[in-house]
N, C-alpha and C positions, 0 to 999 in steps of 0.2 A: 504494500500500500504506500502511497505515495504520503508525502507529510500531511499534504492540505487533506487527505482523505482519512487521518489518522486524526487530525484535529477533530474535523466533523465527528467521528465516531466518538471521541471522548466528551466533545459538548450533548452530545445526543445523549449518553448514557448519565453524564453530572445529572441533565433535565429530567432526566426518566423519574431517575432516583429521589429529587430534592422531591417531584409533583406526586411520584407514589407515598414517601415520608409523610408529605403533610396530608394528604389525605389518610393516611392510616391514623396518625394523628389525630385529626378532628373526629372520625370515626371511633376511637376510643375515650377520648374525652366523651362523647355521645353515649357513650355506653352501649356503640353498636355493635355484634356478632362478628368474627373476621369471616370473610368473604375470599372463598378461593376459585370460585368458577367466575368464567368471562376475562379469563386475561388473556384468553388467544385472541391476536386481532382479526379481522375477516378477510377472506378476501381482498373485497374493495379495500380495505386500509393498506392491506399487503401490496396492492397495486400503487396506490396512495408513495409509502414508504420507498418503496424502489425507485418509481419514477421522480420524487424530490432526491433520494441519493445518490440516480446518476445525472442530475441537472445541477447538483452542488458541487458532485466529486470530475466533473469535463473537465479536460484541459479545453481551454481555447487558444 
């Protein structure tokens, strides 16, 4: 992988992480249930995901 395409993935994964954190967060505060189904993303996300990572990761 090329640097710029090794940045991308490590900004992708900091966001992942910080927006799953605080949502489990507020969810425990809440005194809600932990939830482990629905973390596959669909299809259309999977299409979604790809086509932003090879539009970010092009050389031009």
């Amino acid at each position: 992988m090329t640097p710029r395409e090794l940045e991308f993935l490590y900004d992708l994964i900091e966001r992942v992480s910080e927006e799953v954190y605080r949502l489990g967060y507020e969810d425990a505060k809440a005194g809600k249930p932990l939830k482990t189904e629905g973390f596959r993303p669909s299809k259309a996300s999977r299409l979604v995901i790809k086509t932003n990572l090879i539009k970010l990761t092009q050389k031009r």
